[in-house]
C-alpha positions as CSV (number, residue, x, y, z in Angstrom):
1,X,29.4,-24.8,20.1
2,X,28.6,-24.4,23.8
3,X,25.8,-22.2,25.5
4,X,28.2,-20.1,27.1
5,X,30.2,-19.7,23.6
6,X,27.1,-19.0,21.8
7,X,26.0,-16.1,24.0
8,X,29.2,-14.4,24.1
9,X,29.4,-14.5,20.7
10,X,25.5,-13.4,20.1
11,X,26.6,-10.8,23.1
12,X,29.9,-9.7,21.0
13,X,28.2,-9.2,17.8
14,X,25.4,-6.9,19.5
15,X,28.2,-5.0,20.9
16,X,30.0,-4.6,17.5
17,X,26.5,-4.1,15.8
18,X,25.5,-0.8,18.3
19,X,28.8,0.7,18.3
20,X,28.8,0.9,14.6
21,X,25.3,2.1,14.5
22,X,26.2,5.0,17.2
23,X,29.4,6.0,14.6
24,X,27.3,6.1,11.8
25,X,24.8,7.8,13.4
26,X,27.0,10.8,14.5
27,X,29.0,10.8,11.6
28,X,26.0,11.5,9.9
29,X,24.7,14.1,11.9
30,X,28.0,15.4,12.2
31,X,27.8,15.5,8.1
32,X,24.7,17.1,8.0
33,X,25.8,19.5,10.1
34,X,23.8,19.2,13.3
35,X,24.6,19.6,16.9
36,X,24.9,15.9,17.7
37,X,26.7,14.2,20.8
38,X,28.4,10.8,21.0
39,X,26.6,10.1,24.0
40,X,22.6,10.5,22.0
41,X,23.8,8.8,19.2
42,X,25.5,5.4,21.1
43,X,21.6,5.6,23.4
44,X,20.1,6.2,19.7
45,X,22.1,2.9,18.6
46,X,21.4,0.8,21.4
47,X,17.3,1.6,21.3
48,X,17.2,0.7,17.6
49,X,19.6,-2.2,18.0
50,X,17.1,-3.0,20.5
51,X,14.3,-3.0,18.5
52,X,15.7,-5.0,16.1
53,X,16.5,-7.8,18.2
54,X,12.7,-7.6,19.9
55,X,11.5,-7.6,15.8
56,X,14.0,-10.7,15.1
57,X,12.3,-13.1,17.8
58,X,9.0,-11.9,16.8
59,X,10.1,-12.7,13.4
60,X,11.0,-16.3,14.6
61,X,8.4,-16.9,17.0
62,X,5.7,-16.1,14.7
63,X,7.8,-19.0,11.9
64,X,7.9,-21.5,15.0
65,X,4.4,-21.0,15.6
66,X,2.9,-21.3,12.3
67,X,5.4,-24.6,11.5
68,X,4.0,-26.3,14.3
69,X,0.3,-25.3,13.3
70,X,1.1,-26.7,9.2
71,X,0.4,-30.6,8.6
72,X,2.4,-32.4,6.9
């Protein structure tokens, strides 16, 4: 796979990851009978899918950086 192919795929699945987030999300409010709009909820989704991408590469920096510091 190619570095163009990977990042429109890692680009799509981001994509398909918030927009499902921001339905769930206002279906829920919707359910729970709150005033809700599309709009909040797909700024809602993007923040947290956000933060979950920033707490992913934390994740794997913080592996990288203690393989390289274990001897073997």
């Amino acid at each position: 796979m190619t570095g163009r192919t990977r990042v429109w795929r890692h680009a799509g699945s981001l994509t398909a990851w918030w927009l499902l987030l921001a339905l769930v999300l206002w279906v829920l409010g919707r359910a729970a009978d709150q005033d809700v709009s599309l709009p909040g909820c797909v700024v809602s989704g993007a923040f947290l899918v956000g933060l979950g991408e920033v707490g992913d590469w934390l994740r794997r920096r913080r592996r990288a950086h203690r393989a390289r510091r274990t001897p073997r």
